[in-house]
N, C-alpha and C positions, 0 to 999 in steps of 0.2 A: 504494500500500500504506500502510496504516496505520502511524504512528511504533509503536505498541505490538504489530504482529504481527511474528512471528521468521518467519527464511527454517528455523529446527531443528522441528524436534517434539521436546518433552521427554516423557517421559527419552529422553537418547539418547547413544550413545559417543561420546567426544569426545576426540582427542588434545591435547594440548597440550604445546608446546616449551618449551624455555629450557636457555639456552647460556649458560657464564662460564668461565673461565677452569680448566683443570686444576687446581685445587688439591685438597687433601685433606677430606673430608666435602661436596663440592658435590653429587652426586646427594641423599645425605641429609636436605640442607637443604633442596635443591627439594621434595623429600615431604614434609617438614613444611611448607613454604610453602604447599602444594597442600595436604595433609591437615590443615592449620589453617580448612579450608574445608570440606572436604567429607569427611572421615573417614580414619581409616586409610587408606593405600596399599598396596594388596597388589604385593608382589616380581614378581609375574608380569604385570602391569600397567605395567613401567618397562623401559623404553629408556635402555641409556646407552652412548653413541659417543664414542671419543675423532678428534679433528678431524687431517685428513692431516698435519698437522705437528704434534700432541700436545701443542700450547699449552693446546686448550680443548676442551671435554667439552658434548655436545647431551647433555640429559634429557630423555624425551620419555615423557610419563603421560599414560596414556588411564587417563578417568573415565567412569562414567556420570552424568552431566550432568542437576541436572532442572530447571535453567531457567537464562533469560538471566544473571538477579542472581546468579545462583552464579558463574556463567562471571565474567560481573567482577569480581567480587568473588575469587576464583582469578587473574587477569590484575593487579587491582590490588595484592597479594600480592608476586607475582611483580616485578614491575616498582619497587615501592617498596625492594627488596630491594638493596644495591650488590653482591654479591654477581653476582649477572644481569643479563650485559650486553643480553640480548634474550630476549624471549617472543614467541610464536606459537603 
């Protein structure tokens, strides 16, 4: 396969995680992390779990996706953030 073909078809829905610690305005901040990318976040679009011992909080936005460089560009967001100990 070619370095430049995707295993996706864009556009296409796309979940994405990130998990940091329980504190207060963390789903928030992940939507702006994510919708400094790719627009608004609609409410109905967000996932948020607090973790069996309610240290830390998964966020998980599904977007529609319309290509690779966005996706990274959303992962590199995320990940530059201290705030988020992990993305997925």
């Amino acid at each position: 396969m070619d370095q430049t073909e995707s295993v996706f078809e864009f556009p296409c829905r796309f979940p994405i995680k990130a998990m940091g610690r329980d504190a207060e305005g963390f789903p928030a901040h992940v939507m702006d992390l994510v919708g400094a990318v790719v627009g608004p976040v609609p409410h109905e679009d967000v996932v948020v779990r607090p973790s069996r011992t309610g240290r830390f909080l998964s966020v998980t936005i599904t977007i529609t996706a319309q290509s690779r460089e966005e996706l990274d560009a959303v992962y590199r967001n995320l990940t530059s953030s201290s705030r988020v100990l992990f993305a997925l």
